[in-house]
N, C-alpha and C positions, 0 to 999 in steps of 0.2 A: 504494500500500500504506500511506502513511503517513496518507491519510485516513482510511481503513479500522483502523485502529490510534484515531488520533483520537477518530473516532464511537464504539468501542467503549469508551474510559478515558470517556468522557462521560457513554453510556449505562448503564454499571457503575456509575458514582460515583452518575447521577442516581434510579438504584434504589434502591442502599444509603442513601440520603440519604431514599427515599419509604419503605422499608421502616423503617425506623431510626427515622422519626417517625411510624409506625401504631405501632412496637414502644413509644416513647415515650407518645403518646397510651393504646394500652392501659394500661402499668402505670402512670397518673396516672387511668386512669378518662375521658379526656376524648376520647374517639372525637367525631368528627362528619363529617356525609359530607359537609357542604358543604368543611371544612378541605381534606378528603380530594380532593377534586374539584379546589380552585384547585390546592394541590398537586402532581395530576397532570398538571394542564394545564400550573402553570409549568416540568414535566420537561419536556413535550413541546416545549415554545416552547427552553429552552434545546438541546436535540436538532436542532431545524431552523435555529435560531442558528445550530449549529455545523456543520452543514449546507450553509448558504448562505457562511459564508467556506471553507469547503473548497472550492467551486462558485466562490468568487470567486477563492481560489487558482489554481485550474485556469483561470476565464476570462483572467485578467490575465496569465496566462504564455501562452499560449495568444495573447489579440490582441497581446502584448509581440514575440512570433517572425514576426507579419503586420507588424510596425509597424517592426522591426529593434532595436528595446532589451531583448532577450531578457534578460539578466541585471538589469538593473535590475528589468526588469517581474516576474522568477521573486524578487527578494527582496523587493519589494510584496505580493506575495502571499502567500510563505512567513512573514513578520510578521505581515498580519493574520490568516492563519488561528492561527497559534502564541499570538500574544495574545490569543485569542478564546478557544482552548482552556485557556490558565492559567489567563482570568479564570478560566472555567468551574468548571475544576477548584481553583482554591484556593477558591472559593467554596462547591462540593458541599463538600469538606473541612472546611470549618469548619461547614457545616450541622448534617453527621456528626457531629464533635465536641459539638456543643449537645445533638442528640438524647441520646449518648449519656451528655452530663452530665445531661438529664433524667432518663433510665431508673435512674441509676448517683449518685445522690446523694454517696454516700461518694466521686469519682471528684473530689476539689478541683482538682485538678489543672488539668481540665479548664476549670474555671470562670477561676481564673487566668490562662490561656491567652485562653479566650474575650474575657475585659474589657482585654486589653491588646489586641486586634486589632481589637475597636469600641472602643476609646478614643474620642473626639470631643473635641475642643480649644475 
């Protein structure tokens, strides 16, 4: 169930995240379908990402109970699917945010937020 939960904060973010920069693109006038295109392909590649460490959660626990290290091998896997997923998701997150500092001008806030998270040193 918890993968099932997983794929869906995934595939919810990685919508709102595609929607939220067509909503973006339209009110700046800069539609393009090629934009539009890597866009949905990068949702999909991040969807099968999370995908395949759910599947490696399951396998690593799974040969961990054939091999007798059950619990080490159930928290190998519950890490990287879990680290897989934050990335995921603080990353849709902050995409969101951009969009919707594109859309929303007056929204400083946002932008503030944004430049302190790409900082680069």
């Amino acid at each position: 169930m918890q993968y099932i939960i997983m794929l869906l904060i995934v595939i919810g973010l990685a919508a709102a995240d595609f929607i939220t920069g067509f909503i973006s693109a339209y009110c700046n006038d800069c539609i393009q379908s090629s934009r539009m295109r890597k866009g949905g392909a990068n949702k999909i590649a991040e969807i099968v990402v999370m995908l395949v460490a759910c599947g490696l959660d399951i396998g690593v626990e799974k040969l961990g109970s054939y091999l007798g290290g059950c619990e080490l091998s159930q928290l190998a896997g519950a890490m990287t699917a879990t680290a897989v997923f934050v990335y995921i998701a603080l990353m849709e997150a902050v995409s969101i945010l951009e969009n919707y500092g594109k859309i929303n001008p007056e929204a400083v806030w946002i932008s503030k937020i944004i430049s302190k998270l790409k900082k680069e040193d």
